[in-house]
FINU-242594 format. One record per residue (C-alpha): x, y, z. Coordinates in steps of 0.25 Angstrom, whole numbers, padded with zeros to 4 digits, always signed. Layout:
<nodes>
XYZ
...
</nodes>
This chain:
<nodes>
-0345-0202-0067
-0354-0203-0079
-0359-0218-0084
-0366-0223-0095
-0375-0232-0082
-0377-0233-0069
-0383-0244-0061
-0386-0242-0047
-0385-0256-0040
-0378-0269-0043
-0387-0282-0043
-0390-0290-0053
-0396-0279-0061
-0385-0269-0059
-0373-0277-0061
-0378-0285-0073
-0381-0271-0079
-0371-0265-0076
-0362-0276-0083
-0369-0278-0095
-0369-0262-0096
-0353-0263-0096
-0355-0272-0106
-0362-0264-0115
-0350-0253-0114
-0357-0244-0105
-0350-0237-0094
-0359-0243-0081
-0358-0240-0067
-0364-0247-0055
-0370-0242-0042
-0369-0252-0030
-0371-0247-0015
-0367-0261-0010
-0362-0275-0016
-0361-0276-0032
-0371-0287-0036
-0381-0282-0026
-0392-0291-0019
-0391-0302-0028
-0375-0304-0028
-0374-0300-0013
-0388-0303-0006
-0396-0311-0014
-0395-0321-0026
-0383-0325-0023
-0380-0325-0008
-0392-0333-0007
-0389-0343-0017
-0375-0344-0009
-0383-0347+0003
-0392-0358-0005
-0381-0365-0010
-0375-0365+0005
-0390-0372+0008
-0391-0381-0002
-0376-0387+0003
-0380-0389+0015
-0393-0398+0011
-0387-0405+0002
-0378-0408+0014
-0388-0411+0021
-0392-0421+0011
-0378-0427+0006
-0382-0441+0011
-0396-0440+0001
-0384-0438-0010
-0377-0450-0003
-0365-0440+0004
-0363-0441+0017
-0359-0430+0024
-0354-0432+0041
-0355-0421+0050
-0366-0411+0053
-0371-0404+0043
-0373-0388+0046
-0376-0375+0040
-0364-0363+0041
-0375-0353+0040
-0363-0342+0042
-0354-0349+0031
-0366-0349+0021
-0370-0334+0022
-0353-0334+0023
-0353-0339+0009
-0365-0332+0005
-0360-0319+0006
-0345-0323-0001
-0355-0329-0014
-0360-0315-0014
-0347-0307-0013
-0341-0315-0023
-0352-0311-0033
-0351-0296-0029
-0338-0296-0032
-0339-0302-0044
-0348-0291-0048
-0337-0281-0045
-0329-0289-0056
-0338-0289-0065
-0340-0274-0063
-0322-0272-0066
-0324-0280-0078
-0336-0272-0084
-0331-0260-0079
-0344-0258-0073
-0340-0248-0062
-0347-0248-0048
-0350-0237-0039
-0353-0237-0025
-0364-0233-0018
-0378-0229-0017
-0386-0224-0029
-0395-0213-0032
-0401-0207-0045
-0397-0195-0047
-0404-0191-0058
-0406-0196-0072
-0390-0201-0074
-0384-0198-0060
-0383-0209-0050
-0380-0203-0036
-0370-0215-0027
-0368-0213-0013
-0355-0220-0007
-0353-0226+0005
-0348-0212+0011
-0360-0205+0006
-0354-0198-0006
-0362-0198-0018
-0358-0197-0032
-0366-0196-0042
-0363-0204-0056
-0371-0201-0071
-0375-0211-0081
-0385-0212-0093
-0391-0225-0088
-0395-0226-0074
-0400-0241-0071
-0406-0245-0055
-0403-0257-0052
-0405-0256-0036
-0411-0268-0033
-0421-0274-0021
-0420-0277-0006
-0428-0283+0003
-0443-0281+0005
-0447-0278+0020
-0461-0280+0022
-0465-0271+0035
-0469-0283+0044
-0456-0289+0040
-0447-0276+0043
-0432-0282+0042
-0421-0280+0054
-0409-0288+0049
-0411-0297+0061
-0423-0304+0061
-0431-0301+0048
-0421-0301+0038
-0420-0299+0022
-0414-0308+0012
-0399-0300+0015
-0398-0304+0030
-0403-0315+0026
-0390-0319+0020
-0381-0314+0030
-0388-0318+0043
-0378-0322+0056
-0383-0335+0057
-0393-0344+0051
-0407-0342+0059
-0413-0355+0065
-0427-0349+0060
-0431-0339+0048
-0445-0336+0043
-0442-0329+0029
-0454-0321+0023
-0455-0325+0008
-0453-0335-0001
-0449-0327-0013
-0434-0331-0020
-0428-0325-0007
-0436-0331+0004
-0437-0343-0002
-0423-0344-0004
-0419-0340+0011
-0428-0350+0017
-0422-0361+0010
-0410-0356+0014
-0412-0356+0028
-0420-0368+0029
-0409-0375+0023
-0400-0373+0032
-0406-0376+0045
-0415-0362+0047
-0429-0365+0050
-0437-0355+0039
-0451-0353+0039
-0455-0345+0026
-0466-0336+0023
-0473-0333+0010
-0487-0324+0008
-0490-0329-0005
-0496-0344-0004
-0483-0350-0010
-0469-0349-0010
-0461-0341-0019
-0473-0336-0026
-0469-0333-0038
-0466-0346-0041
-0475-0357-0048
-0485-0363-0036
-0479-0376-0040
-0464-0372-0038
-0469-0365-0024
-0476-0378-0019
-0463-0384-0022
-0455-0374-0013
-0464-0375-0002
-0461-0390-0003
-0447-0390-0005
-0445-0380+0009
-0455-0388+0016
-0448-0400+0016
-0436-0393+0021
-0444-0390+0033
-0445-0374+0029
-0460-0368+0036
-0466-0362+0024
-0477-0353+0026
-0486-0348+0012
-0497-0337+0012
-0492-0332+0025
-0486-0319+0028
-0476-0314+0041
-0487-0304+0049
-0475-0299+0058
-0461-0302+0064
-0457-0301+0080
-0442-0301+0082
-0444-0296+0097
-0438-0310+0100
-0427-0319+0098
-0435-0323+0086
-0444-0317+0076
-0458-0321+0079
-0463-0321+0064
-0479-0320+0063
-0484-0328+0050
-0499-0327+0045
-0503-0338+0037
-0514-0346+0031
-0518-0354+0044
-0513-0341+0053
-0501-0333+0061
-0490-0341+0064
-0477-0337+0071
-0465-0342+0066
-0451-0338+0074
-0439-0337+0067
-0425-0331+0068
-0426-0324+0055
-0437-0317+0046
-0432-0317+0031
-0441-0306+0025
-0438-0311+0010
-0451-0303+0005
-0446-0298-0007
-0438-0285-0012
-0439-0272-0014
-0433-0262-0024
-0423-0254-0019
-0425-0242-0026
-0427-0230-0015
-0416-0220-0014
-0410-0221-0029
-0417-0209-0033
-0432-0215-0042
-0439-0204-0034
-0430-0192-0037
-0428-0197-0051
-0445-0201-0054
-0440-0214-0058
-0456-0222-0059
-0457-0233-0049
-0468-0244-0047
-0472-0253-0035
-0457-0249-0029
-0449-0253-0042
-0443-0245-0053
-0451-0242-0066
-0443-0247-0080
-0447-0250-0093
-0442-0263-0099
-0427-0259-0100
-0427-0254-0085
-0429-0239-0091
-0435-0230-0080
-0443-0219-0082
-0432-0210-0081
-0422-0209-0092
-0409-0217-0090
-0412-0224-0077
-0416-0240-0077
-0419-0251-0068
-0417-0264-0066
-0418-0276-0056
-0425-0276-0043
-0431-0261-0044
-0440-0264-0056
-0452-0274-0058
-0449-0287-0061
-0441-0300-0054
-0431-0296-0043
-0423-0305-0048
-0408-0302-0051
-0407-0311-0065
-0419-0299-0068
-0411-0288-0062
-0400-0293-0073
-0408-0296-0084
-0414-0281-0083
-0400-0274-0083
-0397-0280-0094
-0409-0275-0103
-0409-0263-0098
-0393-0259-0100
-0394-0265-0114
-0404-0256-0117
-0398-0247-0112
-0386-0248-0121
-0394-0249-0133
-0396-0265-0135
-0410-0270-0137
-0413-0279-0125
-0426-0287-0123
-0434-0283-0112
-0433-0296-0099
-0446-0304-0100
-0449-0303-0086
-0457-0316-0088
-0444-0324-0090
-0437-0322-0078
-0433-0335-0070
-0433-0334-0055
-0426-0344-0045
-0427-0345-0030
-0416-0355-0026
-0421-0362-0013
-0420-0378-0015
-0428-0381-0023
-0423-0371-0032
-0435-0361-0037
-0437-0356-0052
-0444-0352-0062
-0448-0344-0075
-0462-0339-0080
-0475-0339-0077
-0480-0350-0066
-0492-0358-0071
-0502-0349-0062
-0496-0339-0071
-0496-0345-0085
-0512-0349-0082
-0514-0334-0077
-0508-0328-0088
-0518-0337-0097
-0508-0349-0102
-0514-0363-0105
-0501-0370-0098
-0493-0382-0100
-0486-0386-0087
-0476-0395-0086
-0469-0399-0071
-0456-0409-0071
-0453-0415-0053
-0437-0415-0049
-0442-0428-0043
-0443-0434-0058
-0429-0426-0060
-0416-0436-0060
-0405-0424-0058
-0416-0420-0047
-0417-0433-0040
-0400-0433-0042
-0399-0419-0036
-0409-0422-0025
-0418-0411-0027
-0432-0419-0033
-0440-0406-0027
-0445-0399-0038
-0449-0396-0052
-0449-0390-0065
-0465-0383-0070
-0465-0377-0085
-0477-0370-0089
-0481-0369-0104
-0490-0362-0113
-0499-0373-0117
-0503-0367-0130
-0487-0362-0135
-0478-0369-0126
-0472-0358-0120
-0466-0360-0106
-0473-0350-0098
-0466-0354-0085
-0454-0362-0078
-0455-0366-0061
-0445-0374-0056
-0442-0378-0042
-0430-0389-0038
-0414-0391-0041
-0408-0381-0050
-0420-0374-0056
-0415-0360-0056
-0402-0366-0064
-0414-0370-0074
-0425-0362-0075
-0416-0354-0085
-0418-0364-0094
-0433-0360-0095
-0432-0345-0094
-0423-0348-0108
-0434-0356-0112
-0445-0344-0109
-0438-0334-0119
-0436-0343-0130
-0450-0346-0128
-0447-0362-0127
-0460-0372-0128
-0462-0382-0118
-0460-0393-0129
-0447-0386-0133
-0442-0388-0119
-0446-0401-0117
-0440-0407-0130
-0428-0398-0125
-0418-0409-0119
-0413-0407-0105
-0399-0414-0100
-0401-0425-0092
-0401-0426-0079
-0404-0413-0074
-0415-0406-0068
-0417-0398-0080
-0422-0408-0086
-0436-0406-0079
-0438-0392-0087
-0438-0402-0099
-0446-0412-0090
-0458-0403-0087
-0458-0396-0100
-0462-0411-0104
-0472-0412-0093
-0479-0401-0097
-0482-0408-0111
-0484-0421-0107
-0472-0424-0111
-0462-0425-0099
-0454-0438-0096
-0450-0442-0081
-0461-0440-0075
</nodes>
């Protein structure tokens, strides 16, 4: 069977692809060993969300009576009814990739995916018979897994990935989880939310790192005061699960420490899943384990792309999207700007939620600026203080001399609904007196954008 593209692997990369390909009239095939929508549909952005929002229920039940609700009876977790739901959130948006696919006519083969030269794409089904199907446009879309560091070796049973971490049998009455990226940070509010006591471990001297400091002090706080152990500049030396629980050993600033727990989340990152799809055979240039592409995804071998998760960049599935699409307009002769890699928004939604655009203000003053800064409290928030959820901010960072907002971090209720306001603001290249002379409804926490836009020139009201 002969197509105009092939993509091999169905994520946020592939199916968006895939879709807008369809659109653009050409006659597009996708290849998927297992679930359509891959990790993010099936094992990560959203069965994790699913599991917040079961969290964030349950405190708020917790705390009916601060909201003057009173709830009689015990109030208890169904660890099993939440993963429950988890995985029928997940099914439900895999399927309705499947019905996106009819409508598009976007036609799905399965199985696992080889190169098999230039235009051929080898597939093995679930029987072992292969089949190998052509196209002129060739894009990998393959995606990442789980990063096993070798003194963290993963079993399944007591060191786990973020995928077992969705399905356990049972909630553990201890977890040590090993970073505070996005995913660690997330699984550790979590479980800490619901009963589990989690210790978690980061290397680098702050949580999520990537983050401005001011955002990860925050953090640190906000888990603190839910009575989570958290452990910066330290790093897991090894792990004994000879007994009924794993003796995890923790180097740190004042020395070793051994913490014991049920379970060990390795959330350490991902790694590019592109062995066994034919790079080598091909001579398709790789660097520090991702593919090489130019800034429409080309390879260096004719035809063939990639995008997402096996290039440099965020492993982020809004990226993964983003890139597809660039790449398959190109592809059919539109005229797409390049992404601007230093626009992208990232979120982490533990609660407080996390997120943020732009360079951070160690950043902005490494990279040369002379900076305004501007910094607006939930505390001084009215819809905040209504909602319950005073921990927090809003940090804008400018160019002094022009105006230009460098940077966005955000840390409290509802911030990763807004920080798409900001990264709007980025591209069209909005001054900080354009967004405070902007008027924001009232009330409503995004009234501290405009807030701390103000603060930064003197300017700023409530506080």
């Amino acid at each position: 069977m002969n197509y105009d593209v092939i993509i091999i692997g169905s994520g946020p990369g592939g199916y968006v692809t895939a879709i807008r390909a369809a659109q653009l009239g050409l006659k597009v095939a996708v290849v998927e060993k297992e679930n359509l929508g891959g990790i993010c549909l099936n094992w990560g952005c959203i069965p994790t969300k699913s599991l917040l929002k079961s969290a964030q229920v349950f405190e708020y039940a917790n705390h009916a009576a601060d909201y003057g609700v009173s709830i009689a009876g015990d109030i208890n977790p169904d660890f099993e009814a939440m993963v429950k739901r988890s995985r029928g959130v997940a099914g439900g948006m895999s399927n309705g990739i499947e019905y996106l696919f009819k409508k598009n006519k976007v036609e799905t083969i399965v199985g696992t995916a080889k190169l098999a030269g230039k235009s051929g794409v080898e597939v093995t089904d679930g029987s072992g018979k292969k089949t190998t199907y052509t196209a002129k446009h060739i894009i990998l879309a393959t995606g990442a897994r789980s990063r096993e560091l070798p003194n963290l070796p993963q079993d399944g049973k007591n060191i786990i990935g973020y995928r077992k971490a969705l399905t356990l049998d049972k909630q553990p009455e201890s977890m040590v989880v090993v970073g505070s990226g996005a995913i660690g940070s997330e699984f550790a509010y979590f479980y800490q939310s619901i009963g589990t006591k989690v210790t978690l471990v980061e290397f680098m001297p702050t949580l999520v790192p990537n983050e401005d400091i001011d955002v990860a002090k925050q953090l640190a706080r906000s888990f603190k005061k839910m009575k989570m152990k958290v452990l910066v500049d330290s790093s897991v030396e090894s792990v004994d699960t000879s007994g009924e629980k794993c003796k995890v050993t923790i180097k740190t600033k004042k020395g070793e420490q051994v913490v014991e727990a049920d379970i060990v989340l390795s959330a350490v990152g991902i790694t590019p899943n592109t062995e066994g799809i034919g790079l080598e055979e091909l001579g398709i240039e790789t660097e520090k384990g991702h593919v090489k592409v130019d800034e429409f995804y080309k390879t260096n071998i004719e035809g063939i792309y990639a995008i997402g998760d096996i290039v440099a960049g965020p492993a982020l599935a809004h990226v993964a999207s983003a890139e597809g699409i660039v790449c398959i307009e190109k592809i059919a002769g539109l005229t797409p700007d390049p992404i601007d890699y230093g626009n992208i928004p990232g979120c982490t939604y533990t609660n407080p939620e996390v997120s943020s655009v732009g360079l951070t203000e160690a950043k902005a003053k490494e990279a040369g600026h002379e900076i305004k800064v501007g910094k607006f409290p939930y505390s001084a928030s009215g819809k905040a203080s209504a909602a319950g959820q005073k921990d927090g901010f809003i940090k804008l960072i400018f160019d002094a001399k022009y105006g230009e907002l460098l940077g966005a971090h955000m840390i409290g209720g509802n911030v990763t609904e807004m920080i798409a306001e900001m990264v709007v603001a980025k591209k069209l290249e909005i001054t900080g007196h354009e967004l405070l002379k902007t008027i924001h409804p009232h009330p409503t926490m995004s009234e501290a954008i405009m807030e701390a836009a103000a603060a930064a020139y003197d300017e700023v009201i409530h506080i």
